[in-house]
C-alpha positions in Angstrom: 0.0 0.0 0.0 1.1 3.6 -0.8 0.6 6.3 0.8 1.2 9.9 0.0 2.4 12.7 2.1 1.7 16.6 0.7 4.9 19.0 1.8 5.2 21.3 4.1 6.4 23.9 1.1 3.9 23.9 -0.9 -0.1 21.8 -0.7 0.8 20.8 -4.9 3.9 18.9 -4.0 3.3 15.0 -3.7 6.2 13.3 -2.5 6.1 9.2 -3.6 8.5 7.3 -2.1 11.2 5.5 -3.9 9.5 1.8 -3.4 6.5 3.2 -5.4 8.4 3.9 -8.9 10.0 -0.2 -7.9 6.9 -1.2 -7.3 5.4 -0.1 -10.3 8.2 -1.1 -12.8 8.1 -5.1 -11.1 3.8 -4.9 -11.9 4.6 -3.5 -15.3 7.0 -6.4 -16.3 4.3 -8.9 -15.3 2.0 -8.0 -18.2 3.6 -10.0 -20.4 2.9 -13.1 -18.8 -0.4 -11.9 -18.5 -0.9 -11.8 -21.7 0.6 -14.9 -22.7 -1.7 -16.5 -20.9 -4.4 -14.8 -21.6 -4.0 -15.7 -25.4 -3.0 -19.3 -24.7 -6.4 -19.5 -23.1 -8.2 -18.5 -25.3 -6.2 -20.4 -28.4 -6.9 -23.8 -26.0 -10.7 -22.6 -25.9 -10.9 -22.0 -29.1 -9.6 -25.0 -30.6 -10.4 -27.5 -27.9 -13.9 -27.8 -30.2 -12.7 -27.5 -33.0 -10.3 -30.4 -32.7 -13.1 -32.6 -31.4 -15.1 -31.8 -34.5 -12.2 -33.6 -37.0 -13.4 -36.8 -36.6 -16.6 -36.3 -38.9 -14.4 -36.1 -42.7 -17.1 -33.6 -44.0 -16.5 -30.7 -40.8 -12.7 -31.6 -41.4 -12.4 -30.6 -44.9 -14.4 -27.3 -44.0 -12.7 -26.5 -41.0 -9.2 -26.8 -42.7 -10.7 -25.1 -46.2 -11.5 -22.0 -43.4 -8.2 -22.0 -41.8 -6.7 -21.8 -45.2 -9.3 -19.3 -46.3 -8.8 -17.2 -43.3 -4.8 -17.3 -43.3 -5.1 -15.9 -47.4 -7.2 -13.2 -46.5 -5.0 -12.5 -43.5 -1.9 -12.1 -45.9 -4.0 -10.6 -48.4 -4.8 -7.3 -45.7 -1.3 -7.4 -44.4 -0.4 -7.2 -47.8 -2.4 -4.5 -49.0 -1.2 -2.5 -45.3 2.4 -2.6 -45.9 2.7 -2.3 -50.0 3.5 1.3 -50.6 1.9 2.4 -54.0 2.6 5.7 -56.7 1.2 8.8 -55.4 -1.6 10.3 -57.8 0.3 13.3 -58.9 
């Protein structure tokens, strides 16, 4: 817990002590494990299903034509982000 003192000098001075700016710096490196694990959740829910569902040929071939459909238009967009074209001058 942090607690903040005003000065003496002047009531718009706040004075945080130095274990404040430590303890903020060690929460803000734990983010990325939180989102690691965040999006390794959600992958696992995500295809948990979806891997059941490949036992039945028919919902295999569409599940695999949409992955493939989905990664095109995925590079497709990224594609279209990152080309640089002519200016119309």
């Amino acid at each position: 817990m942090t607690v903040l003192a005003l000065s003496r000098q002047s009531s718009y001075q706040i004075h945080f002590p130095a274990r404040t700016m430590r303890e903020f710096f060690v929460n803000v490196t734990r983010y990325p494990r939180y989102l690691i694990a965040f999006g390794l959740g959600v992958l696992n829910s995500v295809a948990q299903p979806l891997v059941q569902r490949l036992s039945n040929p028919v919902t295999a071939v569409a599940l695999i034509g949409a992955l493939i459909s989905g990664f095109i238009t995925l590079v497709l967009v990224l594609r279209a982000m990152v080309t640089t074209t002519a200016t119309l001058s």
